[in-house]
N, C-alpha and C positions, 0 to 999 in steps of 0.2 A: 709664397710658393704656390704654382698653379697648380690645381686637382685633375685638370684633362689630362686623360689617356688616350692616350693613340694606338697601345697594341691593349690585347688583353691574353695574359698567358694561357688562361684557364678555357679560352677555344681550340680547341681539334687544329692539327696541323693542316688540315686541309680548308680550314678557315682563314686562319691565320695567313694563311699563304695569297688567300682571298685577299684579304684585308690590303695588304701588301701593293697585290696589283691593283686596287682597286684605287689607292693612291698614289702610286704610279701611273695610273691611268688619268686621275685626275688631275696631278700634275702638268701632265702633259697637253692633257686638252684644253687647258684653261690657257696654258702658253700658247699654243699652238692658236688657240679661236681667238687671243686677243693679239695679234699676231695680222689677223683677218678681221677683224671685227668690225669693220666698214661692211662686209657681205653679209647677205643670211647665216650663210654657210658657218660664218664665223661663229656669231651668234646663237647657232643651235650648236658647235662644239663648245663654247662654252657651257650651256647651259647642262651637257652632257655629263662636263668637266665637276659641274656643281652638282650634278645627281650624285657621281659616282663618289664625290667626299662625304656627300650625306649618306649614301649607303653606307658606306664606310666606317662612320663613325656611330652610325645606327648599331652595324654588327658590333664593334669593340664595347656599345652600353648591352647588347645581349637583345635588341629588340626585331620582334617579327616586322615591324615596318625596314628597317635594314636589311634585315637578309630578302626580303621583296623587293625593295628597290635596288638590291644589287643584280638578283635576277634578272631582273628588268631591264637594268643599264648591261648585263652583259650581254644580252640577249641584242639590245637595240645596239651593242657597238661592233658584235658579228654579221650583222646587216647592214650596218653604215659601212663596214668597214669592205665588206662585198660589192653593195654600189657603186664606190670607191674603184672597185678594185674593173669592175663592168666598165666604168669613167677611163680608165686608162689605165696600164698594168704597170707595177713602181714593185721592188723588193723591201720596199718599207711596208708596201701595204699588205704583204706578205707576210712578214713578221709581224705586223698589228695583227693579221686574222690568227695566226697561230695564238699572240698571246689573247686575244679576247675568246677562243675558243678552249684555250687552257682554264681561263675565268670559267667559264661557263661549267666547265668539267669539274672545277672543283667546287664548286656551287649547288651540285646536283650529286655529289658521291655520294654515298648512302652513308658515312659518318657524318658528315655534314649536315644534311636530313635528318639523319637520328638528333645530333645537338640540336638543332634547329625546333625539332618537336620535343624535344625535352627540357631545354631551359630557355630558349626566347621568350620573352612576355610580350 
């Protein structure tokens, strides 16, 4: 029987919630970049793709490297996703900015910060 977790109950629902998209997100970018992956372009969504599981699975073991790197990938996929959006205007890429700015928002609530300063190692 495997010991990996993928959720962890005992974070804040505004973690949790994190978590969620943050795998959803990864999901998607790793399809999506190998999909492409002849181009740069591909190549840097992938490797996005692979941030955003490792933050991910950073937050569900409780570590300050996680919830860092998921600020970081949310931050960096509200700006890719804006480039994007400068490139040529799509109601996909609309919905990508909402949900990487929903990320971002729940990354930064002040429960989330409290958990984050109080039991991350």
């Amino acid at each position: 029987m495997s010991r990996t977790r993928w959720t962890n109950p005992t974070l804040p629902q505004t973690l949790q919630i994190a978590v969620l998209f943050l795998y959803i997100s990864a999901f998607f970018a790793i399809l999506g970049g190998l999909i492409n992956i002849a181009s740069t372009a591909g190549l840097v969504v992938v490797v996005g793709g692979l941030l955003a599981l490792a933050a991910a699975r950073g937050m569900v073991r409780e570590r300050k490297y996680g919830y860092r790197l998921a600020l970081f990938y949310a931050v960096w996929d509200v700006l890719g996703t804006l480039l994007s959006i400068a490139g040529g205007f799509s109601a996909w890429y609309l919905i990508g900015l909402l949900l990487a700015i929903a990320l971002v928002g729940l990354l930064i609530h002040p429960m989330s910060r409290q958990h984050y300063r109080t039991w991350f190692s």
